[in-house]
C-alpha positions as CSV (number, residue, x, y, z in Angstrom):
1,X,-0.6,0.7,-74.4
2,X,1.0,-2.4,-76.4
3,X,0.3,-5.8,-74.9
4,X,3.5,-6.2,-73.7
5,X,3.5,-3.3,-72.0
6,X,0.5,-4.4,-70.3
7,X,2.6,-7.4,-69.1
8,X,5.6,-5.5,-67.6
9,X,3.2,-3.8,-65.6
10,X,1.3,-6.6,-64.3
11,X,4.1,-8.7,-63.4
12,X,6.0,-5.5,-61.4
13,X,2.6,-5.7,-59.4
14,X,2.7,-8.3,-58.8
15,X,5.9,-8.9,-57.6
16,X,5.2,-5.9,-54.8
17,X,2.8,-7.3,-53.7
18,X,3.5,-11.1,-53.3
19,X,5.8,-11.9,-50.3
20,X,8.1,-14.4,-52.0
21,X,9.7,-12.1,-53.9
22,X,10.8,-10.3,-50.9
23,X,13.4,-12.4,-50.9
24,X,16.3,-10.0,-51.6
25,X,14.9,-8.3,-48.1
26,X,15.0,-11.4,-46.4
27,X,18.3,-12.1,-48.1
28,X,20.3,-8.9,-47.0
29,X,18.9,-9.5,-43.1
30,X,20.2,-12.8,-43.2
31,X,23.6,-11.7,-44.6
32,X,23.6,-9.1,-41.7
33,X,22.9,-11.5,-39.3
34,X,25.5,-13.9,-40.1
35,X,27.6,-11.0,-39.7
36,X,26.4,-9.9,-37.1
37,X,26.5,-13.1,-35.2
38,X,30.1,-14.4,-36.4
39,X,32.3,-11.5,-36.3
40,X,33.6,-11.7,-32.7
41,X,32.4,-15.6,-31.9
42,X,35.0,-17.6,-31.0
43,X,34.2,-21.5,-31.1
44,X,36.6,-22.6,-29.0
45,X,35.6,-20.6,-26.2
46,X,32.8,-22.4,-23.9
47,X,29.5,-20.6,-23.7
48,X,29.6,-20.6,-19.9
49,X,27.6,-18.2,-17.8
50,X,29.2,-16.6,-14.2
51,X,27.8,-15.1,-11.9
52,X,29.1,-13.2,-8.7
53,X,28.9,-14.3,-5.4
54,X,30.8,-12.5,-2.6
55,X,33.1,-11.2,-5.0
56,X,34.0,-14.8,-5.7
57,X,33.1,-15.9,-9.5
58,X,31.2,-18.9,-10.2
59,X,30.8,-20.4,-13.3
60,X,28.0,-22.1,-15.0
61,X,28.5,-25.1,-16.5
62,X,26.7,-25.3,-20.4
63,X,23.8,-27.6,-19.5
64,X,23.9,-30.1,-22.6
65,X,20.4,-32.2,-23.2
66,X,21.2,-35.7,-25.0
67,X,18.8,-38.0,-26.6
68,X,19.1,-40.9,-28.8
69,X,17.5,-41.8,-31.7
70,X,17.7,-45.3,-33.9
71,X,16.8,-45.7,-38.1
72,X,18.3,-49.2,-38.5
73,X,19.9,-51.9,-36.5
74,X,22.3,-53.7,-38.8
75,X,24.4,-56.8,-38.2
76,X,24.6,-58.7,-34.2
77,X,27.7,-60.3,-34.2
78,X,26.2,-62.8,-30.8
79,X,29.4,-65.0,-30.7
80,X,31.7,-61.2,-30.6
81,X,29.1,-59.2,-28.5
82,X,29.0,-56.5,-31.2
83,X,26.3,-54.5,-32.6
84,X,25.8,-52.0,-35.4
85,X,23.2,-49.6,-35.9
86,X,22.2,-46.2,-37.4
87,X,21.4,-43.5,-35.0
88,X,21.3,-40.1,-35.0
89,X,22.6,-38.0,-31.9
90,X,20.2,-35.2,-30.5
91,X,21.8,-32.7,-28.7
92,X,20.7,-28.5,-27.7
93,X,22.6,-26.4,-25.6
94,X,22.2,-22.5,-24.9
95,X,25.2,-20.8,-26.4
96,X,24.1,-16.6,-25.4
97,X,26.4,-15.1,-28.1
98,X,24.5,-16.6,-30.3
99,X,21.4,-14.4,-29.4
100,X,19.3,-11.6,-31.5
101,X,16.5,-9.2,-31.7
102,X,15.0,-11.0,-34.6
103,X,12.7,-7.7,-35.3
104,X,16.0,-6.3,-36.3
105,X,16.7,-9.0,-39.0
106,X,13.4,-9.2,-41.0
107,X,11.6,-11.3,-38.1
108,X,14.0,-14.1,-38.7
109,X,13.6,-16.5,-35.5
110,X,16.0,-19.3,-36.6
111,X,18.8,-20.3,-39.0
112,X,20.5,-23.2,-40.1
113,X,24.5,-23.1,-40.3
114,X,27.7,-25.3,-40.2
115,X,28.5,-26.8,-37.1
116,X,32.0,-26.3,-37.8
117,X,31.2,-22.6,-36.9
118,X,30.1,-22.8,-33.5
119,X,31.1,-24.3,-30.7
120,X,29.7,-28.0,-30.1
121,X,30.1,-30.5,-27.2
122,X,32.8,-32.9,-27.4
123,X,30.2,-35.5,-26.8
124,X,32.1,-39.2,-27.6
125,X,30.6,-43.0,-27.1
126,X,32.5,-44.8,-24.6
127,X,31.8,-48.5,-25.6
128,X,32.4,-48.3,-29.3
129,X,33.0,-46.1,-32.4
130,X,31.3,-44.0,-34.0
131,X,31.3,-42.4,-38.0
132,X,30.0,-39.4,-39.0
133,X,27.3,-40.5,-42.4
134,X,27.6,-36.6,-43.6
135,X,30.5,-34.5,-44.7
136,X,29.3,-30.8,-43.8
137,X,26.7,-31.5,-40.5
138,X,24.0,-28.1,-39.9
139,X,22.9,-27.0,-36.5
140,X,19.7,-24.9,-36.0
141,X,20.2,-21.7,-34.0
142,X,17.0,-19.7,-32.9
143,X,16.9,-16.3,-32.0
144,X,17.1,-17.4,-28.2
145,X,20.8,-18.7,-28.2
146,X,19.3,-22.4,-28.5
147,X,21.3,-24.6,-30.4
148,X,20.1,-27.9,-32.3
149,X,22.4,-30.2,-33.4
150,X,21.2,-34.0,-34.9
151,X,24.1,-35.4,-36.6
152,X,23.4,-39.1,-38.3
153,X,25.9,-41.5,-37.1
154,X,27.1,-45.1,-38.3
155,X,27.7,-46.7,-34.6
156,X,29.3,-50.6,-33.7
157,X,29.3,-50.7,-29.9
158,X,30.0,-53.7,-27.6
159,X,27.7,-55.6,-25.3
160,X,27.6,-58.9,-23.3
161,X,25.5,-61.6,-24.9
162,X,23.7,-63.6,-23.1
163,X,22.5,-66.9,-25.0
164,X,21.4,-69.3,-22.0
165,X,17.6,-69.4,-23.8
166,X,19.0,-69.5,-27.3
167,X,17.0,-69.3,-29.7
168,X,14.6,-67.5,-27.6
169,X,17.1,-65.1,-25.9
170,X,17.0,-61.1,-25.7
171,X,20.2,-59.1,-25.8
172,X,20.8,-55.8,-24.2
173,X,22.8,-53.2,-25.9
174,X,24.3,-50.6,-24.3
175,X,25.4,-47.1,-25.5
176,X,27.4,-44.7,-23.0
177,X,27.9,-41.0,-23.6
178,X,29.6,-37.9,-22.2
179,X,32.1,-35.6,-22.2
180,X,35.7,-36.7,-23.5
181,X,37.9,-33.9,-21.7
182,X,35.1,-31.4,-19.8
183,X,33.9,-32.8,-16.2
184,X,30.4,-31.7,-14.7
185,X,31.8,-28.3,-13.7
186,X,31.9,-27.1,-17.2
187,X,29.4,-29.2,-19.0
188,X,26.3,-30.7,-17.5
189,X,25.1,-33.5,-19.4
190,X,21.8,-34.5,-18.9
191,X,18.8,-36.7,-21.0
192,X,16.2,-35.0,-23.2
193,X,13.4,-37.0,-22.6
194,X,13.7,-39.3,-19.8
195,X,10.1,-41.1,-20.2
196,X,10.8,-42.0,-23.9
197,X,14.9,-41.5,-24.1
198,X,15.3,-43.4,-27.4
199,X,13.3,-42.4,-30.7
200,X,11.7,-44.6,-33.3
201,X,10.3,-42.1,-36.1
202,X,12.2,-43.4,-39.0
203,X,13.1,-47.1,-37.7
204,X,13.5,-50.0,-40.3
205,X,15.1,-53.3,-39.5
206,X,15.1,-55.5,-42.4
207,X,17.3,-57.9,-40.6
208,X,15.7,-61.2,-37.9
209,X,16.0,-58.6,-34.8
210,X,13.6,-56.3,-33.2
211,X,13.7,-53.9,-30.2
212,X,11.5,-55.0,-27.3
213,X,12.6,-52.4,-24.3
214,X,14.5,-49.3,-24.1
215,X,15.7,-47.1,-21.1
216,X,18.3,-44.7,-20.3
217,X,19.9,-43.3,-17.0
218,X,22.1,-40.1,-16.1
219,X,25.8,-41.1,-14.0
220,X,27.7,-39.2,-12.0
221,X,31.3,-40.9,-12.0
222,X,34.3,-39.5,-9.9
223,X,37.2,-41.2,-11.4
224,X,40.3,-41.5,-10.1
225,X,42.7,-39.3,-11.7
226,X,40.2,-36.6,-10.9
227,X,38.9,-34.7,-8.2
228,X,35.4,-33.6,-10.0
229,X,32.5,-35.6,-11.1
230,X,31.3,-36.2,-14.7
231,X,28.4,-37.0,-16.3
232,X,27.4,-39.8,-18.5
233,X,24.2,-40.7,-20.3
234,X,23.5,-44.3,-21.1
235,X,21.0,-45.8,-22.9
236,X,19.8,-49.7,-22.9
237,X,18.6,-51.2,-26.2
238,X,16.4,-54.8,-25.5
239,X,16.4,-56.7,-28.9
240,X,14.8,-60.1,-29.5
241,X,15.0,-62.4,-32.5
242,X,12.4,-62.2,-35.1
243,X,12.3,-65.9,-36.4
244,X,13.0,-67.7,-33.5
245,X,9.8,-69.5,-34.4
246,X,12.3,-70.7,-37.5
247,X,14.6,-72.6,-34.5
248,X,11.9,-73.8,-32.6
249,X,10.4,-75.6,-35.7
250,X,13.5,-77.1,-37.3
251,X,16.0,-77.7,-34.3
252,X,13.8,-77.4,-31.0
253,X,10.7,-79.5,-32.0
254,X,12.7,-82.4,-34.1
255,X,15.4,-83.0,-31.4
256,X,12.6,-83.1,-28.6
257,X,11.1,-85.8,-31.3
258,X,14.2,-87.9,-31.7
259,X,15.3,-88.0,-28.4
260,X,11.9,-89.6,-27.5
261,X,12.4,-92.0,-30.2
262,X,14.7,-93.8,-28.1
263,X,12.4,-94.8,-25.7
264,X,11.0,-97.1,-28.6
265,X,14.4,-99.3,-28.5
266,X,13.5,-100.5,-25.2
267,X,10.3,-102.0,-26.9
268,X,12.2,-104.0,-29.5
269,X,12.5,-107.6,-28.4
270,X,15.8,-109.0,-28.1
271,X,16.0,-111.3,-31.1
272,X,15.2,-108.3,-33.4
273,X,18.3,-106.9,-35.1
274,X,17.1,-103.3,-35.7
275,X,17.9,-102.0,-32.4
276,X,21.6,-100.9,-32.8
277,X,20.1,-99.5,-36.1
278,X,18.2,-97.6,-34.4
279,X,20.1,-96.5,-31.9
280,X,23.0,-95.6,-34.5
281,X,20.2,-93.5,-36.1
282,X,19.1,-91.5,-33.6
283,X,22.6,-90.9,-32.2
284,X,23.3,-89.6,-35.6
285,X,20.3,-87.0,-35.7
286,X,21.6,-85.5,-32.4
287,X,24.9,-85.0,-33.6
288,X,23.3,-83.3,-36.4
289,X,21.2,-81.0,-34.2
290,X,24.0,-80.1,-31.8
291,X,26.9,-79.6,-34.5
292,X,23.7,-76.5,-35.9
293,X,23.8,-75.4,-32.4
294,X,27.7,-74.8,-31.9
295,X,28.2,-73.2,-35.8
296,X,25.8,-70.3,-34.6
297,X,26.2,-70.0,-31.3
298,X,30.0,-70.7,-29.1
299,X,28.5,-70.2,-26.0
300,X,26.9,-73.2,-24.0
301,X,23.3,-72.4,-24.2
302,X,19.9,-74.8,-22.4
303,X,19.4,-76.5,-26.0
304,X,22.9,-77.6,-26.1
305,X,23.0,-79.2,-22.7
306,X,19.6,-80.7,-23.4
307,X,21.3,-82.5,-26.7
308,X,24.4,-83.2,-24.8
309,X,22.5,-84.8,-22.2
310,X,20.2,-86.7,-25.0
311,X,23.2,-88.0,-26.8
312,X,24.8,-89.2,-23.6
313,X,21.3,-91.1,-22.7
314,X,21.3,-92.6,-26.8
315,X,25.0,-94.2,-25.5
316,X,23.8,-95.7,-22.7
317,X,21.4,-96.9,-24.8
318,X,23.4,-98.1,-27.4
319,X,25.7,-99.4,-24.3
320,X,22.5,-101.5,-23.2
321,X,21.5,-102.9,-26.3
322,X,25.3,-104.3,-26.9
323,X,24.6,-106.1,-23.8
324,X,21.3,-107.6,-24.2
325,X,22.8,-108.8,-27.4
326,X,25.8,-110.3,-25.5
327,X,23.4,-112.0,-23.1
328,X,20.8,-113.2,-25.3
329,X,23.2,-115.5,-26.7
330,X,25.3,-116.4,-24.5
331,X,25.0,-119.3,-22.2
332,X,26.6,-120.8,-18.9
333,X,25.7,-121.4,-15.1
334,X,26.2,-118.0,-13.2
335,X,27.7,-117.4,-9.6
336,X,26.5,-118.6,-6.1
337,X,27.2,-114.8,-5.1
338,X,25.3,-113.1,-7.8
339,X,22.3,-115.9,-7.7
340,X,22.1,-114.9,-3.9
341,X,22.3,-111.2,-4.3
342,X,20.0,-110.7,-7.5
343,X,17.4,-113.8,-6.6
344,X,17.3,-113.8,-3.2
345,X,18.3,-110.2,-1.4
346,X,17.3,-108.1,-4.7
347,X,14.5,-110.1,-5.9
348,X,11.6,-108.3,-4.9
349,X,12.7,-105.2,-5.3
350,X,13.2,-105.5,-8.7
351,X,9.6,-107.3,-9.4
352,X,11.6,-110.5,-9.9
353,X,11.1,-114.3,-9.2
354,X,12.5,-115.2,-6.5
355,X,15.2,-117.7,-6.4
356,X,13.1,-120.6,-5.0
357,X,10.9,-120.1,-7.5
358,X,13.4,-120.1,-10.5
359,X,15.0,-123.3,-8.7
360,X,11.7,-125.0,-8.5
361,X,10.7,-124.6,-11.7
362,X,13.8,-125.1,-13.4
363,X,14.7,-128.6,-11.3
364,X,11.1,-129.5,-12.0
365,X,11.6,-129.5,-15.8
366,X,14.8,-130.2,-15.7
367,X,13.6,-133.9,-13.9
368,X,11.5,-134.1,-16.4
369,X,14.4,-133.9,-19.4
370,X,16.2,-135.9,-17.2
371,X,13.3,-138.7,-16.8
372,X,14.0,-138.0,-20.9
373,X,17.7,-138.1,-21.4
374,X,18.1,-141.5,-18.9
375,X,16.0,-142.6,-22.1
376,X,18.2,-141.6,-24.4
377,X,21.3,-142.3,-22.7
378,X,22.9,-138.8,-21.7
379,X,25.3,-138.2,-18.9
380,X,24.2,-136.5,-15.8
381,X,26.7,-133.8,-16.7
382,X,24.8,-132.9,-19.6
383,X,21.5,-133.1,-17.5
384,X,22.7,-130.6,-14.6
385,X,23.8,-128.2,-17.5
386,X,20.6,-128.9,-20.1
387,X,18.8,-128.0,-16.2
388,X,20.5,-124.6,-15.8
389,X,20.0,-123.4,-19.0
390,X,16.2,-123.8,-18.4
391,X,16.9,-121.5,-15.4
392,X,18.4,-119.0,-17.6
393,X,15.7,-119.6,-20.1
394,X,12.9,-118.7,-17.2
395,X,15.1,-116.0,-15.8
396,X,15.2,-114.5,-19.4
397,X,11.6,-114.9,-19.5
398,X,10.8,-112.9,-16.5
399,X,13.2,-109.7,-17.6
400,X,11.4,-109.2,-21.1
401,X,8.0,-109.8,-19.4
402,X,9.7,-107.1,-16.5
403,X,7.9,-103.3,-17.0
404,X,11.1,-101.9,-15.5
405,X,13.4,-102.5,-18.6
406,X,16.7,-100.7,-17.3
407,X,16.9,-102.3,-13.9
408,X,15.6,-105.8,-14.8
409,X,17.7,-106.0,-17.1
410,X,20.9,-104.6,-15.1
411,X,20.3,-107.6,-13.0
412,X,19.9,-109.7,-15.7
413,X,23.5,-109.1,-17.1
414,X,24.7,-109.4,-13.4
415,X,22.8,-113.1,-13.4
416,X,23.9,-114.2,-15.9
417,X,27.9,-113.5,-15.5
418,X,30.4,-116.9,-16.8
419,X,31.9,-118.2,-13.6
420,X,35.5,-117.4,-14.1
């Protein structure tokens, strides 16, 4: 026998006996299967069951088990309360005309078709839209009438964002699902897995959000234009921001900073011309802060009103340095009314000297001056006048010696008022 001969011979064996090239078998059971199952099947019939009871006809409604499943959560739109993601829809139903005797068809238990062959749920999301990401979707039928349909879908749903603890906040998503036209009597939609509704296998996010928390629940809604109920599944997404650390470390942290900067204004003594600079400064850095806070976020947040409140405290400040400037060099005697209100009635109170005191000391060196001027000539006019700018001079004293800056010097400016 030739070689090749020898070959042909082999390779027939071998082909008996190996079971992949039994595929021509496997091949014409299929073909009679599809035939088979397809050659009556309607798909625009519902696979209900019906039983009778009394002579009376009940149908069965196509019990429909949803789940959810997410790849990629793509852009948050926090300012529009939108939300795109990639998810794939899992869905099974019993359809019985889809049933076989797979020892008839070469022991095949399952095979994979178009969905645009058999009936499928009209299964919509409520709160968005959704695209289809392939052209000709498969479903996976088994020998028992199951049906397994996971079509990948491009979704942008809305939610309400909720940004009172920007940049530390957590958004829920929600997605709602059910039946466009069918109530509950003809489908019954219910969740897969109601311990762990919403799958991770193949999740990514390359983006600064992460999932923290996810739920579902089952609804049974009886709306208005219709007398029977139908079912919903919704599903609740909790995301959080990945670099939230980013805000806390460049807005949070430096405004917190600046803010108790100002404290240091009260510090500088009068004479020194750096306060208003200082002030104008830090009024500046907390415009800054806030104008970062309102280009990514339009809703008023904690941080916001924390800067609004700081920038309203840095005018007052500024307010308060304008008039310590004012009265530091300004002179005059000040009114019997406000000398008996802030030295006399208000004195203690405010940890000031009391008007006695200020009196005393200021006639008592201003007798001295006087002792001085008589010397030299001057007027009593100038004398009374040279004697109650001494009493300024003390009064001045006591407020930049005073621990309570604010009020001491409140009733400072009030002191020191020009008689009209």
């Amino acid at each position: 026998m030739a070689l090749g001969e020898v070959y042909t011979v082999a390779l027939f064996v071998l082909m008996l006996i190996t079971p992949g090239f039994q595929y021509d078998g496997d091949l014409d059971a299929r073909t009679a299967l599809f035939h088979d199952l397809f050659n009556d099947y309607d798909k625009d019939v519902l696979p209900t069951g019906s039983f009778n009871d009394n002579n009376n006809t009940i149908i069965l409604p196509v019990n429909v088990s949803f789940g959810l499943g997410i790849n990629e959560i793509g852009d948050v739109d926090i300012n529009g309360g939108t939300i795109s993601a990639t998810v794939f829809w899992q869905m099974s139903w019993e359809d019985r005309r889809l049933e076989w005797e797979y020892e008839q068809y070469n022991d095949i238990l399952a095979i994979i078709v178009p969905i645009s062959k058999i009936w499928k749920p009209d299964i919509a999301i409520f709160n968005g839209e959704s695209h289809i990401l392939i052209d000709e979707p498969t479903a996976k039928l088994s020998s028992t009438g199951r049906v397994d349909y996971s079509p990948p879908y491009q979704m942008k749903t809305s939610y309400i964002p909720d940004l009172r603890y920007f940049p530390y906040d957590e958004q829920v998503c929600r997605y709602k699902f059910g039946s466009w036209a069918y109530s509950g009597n003809y489908i019954n939609l219910t969740l897969m897995d109601e311990t762990y509704p919403v799958l991770f296998n193949d999740f990514w996010t390359p983006n600064k959000w992460t999932v923290v928390n996810t739920w579902a629940r089952r609804n049974a809604i009886r709306y208005a234009c219709c007398n029977s109920l139908y079912y919903d599944a919704v599903f609740f997404i909790k995301i959080k921001r990945r670099q939230a650390s980013f805000y806390g470390s460049c807005v949070v942290i430096p405004s917190i900073l600046v803010t108790l900067m100002t404290l240091l204004v009260f510090g500088l003594p009068p004479a020194s011309q750096e306060k208003m600079t200082l002030n104008m400064t830090i009024l500046l850095c907390q415009i800054i802060f806030m104008w970062m806070i309102f280009t990514t976020v339009s809703q008023p947040t904690i941080l916001s009103s924390y800067l609004l409140f700081s920038i309203f405290m840095v005018t007052l400040a500024i307010s308060e340095t304008t008039i310590v400037y004012n009265v530091y060099h300004r002179h005059g005697p000040m009114l019997p009314i406000v000398r008996k209100i802030f030295l006399d009635v208000l004195a203690r109170p405010l940890c000031l000297a009391s008007h006695k005191m200020l009196s005393y000391e200021g006639r008592s060196r201003s007798s001295q001056k006087r002792e001085r001027c008589q010397e030299d000539g001057f007027k009593g006019d100038e004398m009374q006048m040279n004697g109650n700018d001494n009493v300024l001079k003390i009064a001045r004293e006591q407020v930049e010696q005073n621990p309570i800056f604010f009020l001491s010097l409140f009733s400072y400016v009030l002191i020191c008022e020009r008689k009209p």
